[in-house]
C-alpha atoms as one frame of an Amber mdcrd trajectory, in Angstrom:
protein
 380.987 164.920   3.422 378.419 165.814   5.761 376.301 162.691   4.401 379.264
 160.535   4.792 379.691 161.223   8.451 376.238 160.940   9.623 376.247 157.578
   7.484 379.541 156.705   9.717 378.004 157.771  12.836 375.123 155.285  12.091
 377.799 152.509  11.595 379.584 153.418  14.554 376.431 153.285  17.008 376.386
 149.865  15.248 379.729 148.561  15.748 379.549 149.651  19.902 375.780 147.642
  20.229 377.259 145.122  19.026 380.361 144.572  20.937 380.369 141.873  23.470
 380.184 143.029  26.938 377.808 145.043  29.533 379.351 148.956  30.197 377.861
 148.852  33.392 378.823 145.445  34.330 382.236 146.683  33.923 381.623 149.784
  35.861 379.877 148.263  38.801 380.572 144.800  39.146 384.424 144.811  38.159
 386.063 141.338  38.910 383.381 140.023  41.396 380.035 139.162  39.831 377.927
 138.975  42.939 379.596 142.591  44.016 376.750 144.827  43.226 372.237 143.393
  42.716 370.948 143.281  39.591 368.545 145.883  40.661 371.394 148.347  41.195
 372.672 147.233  37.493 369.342 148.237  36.017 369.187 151.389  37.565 371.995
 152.562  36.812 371.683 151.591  33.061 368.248 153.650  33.162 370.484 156.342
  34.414 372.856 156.310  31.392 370.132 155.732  29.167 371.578 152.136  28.118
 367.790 150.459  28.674 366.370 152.731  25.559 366.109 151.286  21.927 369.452
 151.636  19.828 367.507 154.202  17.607 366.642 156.667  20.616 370.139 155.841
  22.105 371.399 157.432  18.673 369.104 160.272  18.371 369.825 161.058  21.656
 373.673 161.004  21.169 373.315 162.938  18.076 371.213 165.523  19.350 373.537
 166.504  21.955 376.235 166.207  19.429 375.117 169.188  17.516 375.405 170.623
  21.046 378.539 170.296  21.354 378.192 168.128  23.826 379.716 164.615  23.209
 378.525 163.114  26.792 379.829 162.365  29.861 383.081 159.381  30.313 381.205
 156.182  32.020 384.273 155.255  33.977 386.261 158.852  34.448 382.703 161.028
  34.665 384.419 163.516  33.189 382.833 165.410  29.700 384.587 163.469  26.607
 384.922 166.594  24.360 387.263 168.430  26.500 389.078 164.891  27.002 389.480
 164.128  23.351 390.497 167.410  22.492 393.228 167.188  25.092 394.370 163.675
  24.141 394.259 164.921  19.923 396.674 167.986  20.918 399.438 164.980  22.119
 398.454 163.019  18.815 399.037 165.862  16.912 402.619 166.502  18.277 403.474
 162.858  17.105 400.808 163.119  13.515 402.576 166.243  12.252 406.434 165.759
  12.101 405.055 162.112  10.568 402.711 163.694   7.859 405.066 166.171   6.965
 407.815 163.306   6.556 405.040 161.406   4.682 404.929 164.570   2.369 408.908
 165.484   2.183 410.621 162.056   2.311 407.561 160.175   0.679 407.605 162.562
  -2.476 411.054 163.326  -2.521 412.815 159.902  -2.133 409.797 158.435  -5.030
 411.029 161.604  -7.295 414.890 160.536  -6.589 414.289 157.049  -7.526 412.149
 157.680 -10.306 414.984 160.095 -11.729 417.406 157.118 -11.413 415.203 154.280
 -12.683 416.609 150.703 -12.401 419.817 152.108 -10.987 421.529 150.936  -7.572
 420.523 153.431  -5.432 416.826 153.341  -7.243 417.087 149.256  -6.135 418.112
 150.144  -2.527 415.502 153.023  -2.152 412.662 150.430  -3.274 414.140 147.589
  -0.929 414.122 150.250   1.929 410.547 150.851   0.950 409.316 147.393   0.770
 410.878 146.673   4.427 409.374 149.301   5.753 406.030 148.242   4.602 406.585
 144.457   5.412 407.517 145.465   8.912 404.910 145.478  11.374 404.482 148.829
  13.473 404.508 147.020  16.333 407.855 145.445  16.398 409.707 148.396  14.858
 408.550 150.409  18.125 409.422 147.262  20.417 412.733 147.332  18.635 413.741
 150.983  19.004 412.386 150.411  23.040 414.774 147.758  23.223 417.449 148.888
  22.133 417.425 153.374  22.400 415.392 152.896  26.105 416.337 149.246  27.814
 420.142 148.892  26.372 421.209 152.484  25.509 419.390 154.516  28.079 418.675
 157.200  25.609 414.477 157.351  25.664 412.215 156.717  28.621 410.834 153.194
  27.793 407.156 154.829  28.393 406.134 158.332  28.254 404.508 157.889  31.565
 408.007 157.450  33.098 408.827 160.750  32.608 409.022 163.042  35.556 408.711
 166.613  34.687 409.595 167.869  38.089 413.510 166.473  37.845 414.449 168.782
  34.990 414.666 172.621  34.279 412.753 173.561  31.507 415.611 173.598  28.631
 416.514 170.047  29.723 412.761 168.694  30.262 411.685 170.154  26.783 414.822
 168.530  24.435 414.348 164.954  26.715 410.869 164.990  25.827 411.598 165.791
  21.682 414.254 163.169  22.156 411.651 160.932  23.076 409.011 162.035  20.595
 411.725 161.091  17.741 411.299 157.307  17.752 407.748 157.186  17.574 407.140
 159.580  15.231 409.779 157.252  12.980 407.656 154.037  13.839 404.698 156.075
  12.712 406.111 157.558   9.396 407.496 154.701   8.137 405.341 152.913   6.729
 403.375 155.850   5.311 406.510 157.282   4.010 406.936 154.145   2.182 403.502
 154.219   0.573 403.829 157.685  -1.152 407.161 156.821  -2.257 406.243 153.889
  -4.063 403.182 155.373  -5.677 405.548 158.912  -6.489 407.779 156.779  -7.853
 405.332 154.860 -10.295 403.694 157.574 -11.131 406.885 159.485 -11.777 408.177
 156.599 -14.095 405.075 156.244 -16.070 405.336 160.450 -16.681 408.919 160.230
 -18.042 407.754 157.556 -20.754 404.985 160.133 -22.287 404.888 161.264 -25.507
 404.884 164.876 -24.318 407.766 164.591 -22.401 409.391 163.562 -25.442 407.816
 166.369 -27.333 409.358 168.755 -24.511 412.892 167.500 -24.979 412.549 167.861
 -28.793 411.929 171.474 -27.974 414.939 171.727 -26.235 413.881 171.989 -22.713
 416.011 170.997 -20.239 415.410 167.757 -17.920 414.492 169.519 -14.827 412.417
 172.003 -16.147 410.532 169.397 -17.622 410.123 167.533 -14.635 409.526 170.673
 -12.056 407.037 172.426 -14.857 405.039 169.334 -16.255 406.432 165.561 -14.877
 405.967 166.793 -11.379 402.661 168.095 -11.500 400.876 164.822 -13.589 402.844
 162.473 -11.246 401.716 164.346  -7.938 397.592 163.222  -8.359 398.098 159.781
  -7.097 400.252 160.599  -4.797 397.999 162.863  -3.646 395.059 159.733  -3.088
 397.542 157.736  -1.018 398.658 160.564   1.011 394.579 161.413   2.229 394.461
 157.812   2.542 397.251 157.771   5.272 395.799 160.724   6.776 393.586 158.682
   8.919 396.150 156.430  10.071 398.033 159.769  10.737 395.182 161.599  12.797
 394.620 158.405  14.860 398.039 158.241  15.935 398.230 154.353  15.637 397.131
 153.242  18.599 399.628 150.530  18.438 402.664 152.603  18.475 400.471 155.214
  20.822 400.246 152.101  23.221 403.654 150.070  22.759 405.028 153.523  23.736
 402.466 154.534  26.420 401.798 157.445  24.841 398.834 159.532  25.584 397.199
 160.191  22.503 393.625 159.677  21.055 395.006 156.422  20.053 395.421 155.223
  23.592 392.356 157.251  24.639 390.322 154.587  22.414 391.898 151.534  23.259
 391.488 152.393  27.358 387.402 152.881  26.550 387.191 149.714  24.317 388.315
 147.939  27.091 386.685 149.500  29.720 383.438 149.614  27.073 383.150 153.213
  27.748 380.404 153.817  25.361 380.721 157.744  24.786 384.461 157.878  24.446
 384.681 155.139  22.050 382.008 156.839  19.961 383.066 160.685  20.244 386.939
 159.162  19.166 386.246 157.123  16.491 383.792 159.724  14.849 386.827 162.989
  15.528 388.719 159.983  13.755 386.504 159.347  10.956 385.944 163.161  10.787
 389.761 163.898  10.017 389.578 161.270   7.208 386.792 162.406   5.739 388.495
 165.870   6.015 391.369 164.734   4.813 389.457 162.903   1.615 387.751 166.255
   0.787 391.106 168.658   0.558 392.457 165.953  -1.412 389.316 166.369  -4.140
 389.820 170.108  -3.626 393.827 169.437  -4.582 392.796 167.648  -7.553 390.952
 170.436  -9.068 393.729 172.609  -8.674 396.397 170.882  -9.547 394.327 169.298
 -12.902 391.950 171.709 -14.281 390.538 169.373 -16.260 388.915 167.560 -13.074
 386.013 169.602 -11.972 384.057 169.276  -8.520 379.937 168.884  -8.996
């Protein structure tokens, strides 16, 4: 794992060379390109150590990486680790009710319709799923802000409209879950949809084993044979695609972070791409990286448990 993230840290260093676009153009010259000389530009990308070779410029992040330090913000001049850490707390409120609805609705609803196989509500349950994944994240926040925040008056249309100061604390706290409900929804739902679908194979596929028929010649009943053996098989691929949506999870979607103005590490990216803040782009998209690669690793460690016949080397 450790491999894999240097490897990604490499790419990332990459990806931000490569981008089109000066950082201190943007800082210094803003919308008027005659604002600032071009001696002042170079100086100040001495300063920030932009004039060094990509290589150094790496070593150099890296170095104070293993710090703890992840650098200084080129537009806020504020230190990025606190920043991030700050901005991954609000992502987290939003990436936790949505992973564990990933977990509970994904699994459960994919056990339900695996149970009832070809039946109506087994249809409906698979149509729900395939809408959800058809539908782009985008315009399933843009239609709950329509309709819950500009017509119905229920949400804040943007997280940043809520003032703090008009409500006592009961009142401030339930407004503000209220308003954590719809994008948490716009998150989970396509996730939700993935682990359903794959429970829901993999469920189906169980049920058809020989052993399964073996169990019911011994005279087991139906659900212990699917809570003490159907269950367990059909939970490993599930288990893949959840650790696969645990990225999307961690990063909070920065579409739905920034349809709904939300200040997450989602949003926190998006501002520095376009601002070409070189440290928070790179400190975010590695704590990014690093919660998917964490996320790949527990779901290796799951596998050996669950199957003992899978063994880690």
């Amino acid at each position: 794992s450790l491999l894999v993230l240097v490897i990604i840290s490499m790419i990332l260093m990459g990806v931000v060379q490569l981008m089109p676009g000066d950082a201190v153009d943007m800082m210094l010259r803003g919308l008027s390109p005659t604002a600032v000389s071009q001696e002042t530009l170079d100086a100040k990308r001495r300063e920030l150590g932009l004039d060094l070779p990509v290589w150094l410029q790496y070593w150099n992040w890296m170095t104070s990486l293993l710090q703890g330090d992840f650098g200084r913000s080129f537009t806020l001049n504020v230190p990025v680790g606190p920043m991030i850490a700050g901005r991954l707390k609000s992502s987290l409120i939003l990436a936790v009710p949505a992973f564990m609805a990933m977990i509970v609705f994904g699994i459960g609803l994919g056990v339900v319709a695996a149970l009832r196989e070809n039946s109506p509500l087994d249809r409906t349950i698979q149509l729900l799923s395939l809408t959800a994944i058809a539908t782009p994240s985008f315009l399933i926040g843009s239609v709950f802000i329509y309709v819950f925040a500009v017509k119905l008056h229920w949400i804040p249309a943007a997280f940043n409209a809520i003032d703090i100061s008009r409500f006592d604390t009961l009142e401030t706290i339930s407004f503000f879950f209220a308003a954590l409900v719809f994008p948490c929804i716009t998150i989970a739902a396509e996730i939700v949809a993935h682990v359903l679908r794959q429970t829901r194979a993999s469920m189906a596929e169980e049920l058809k084993s020989n052993y399964v028929r073996a169990a019911v010649l011994r005279g087991l009943s139906r659900s212990q044979i699917v809570l003490r053996h159907v269950l367990l098989n059909a939970l490993l691929p599930a288990i893949t695609v959840i650790a696969i949506n645990v990225g999307y999870v961690i990063g909070g979607v920065v579409v739905v972070e920034f349809i709904f103005s939300y200040p997450g590490i989602g949003n926190l990216l998006l501002t520095a791409i376009i601002t070409r803040d070189i440290p928070t782009m790179l400190g975010t998209m590695l704590v990014v990286s690093g919660g998917y690669v964490f996320a790949n690793l527990v779901a290796d460690l799951l596998y050996s448990v669950l199957n003992p016949r899978i063994r880690l080397t």
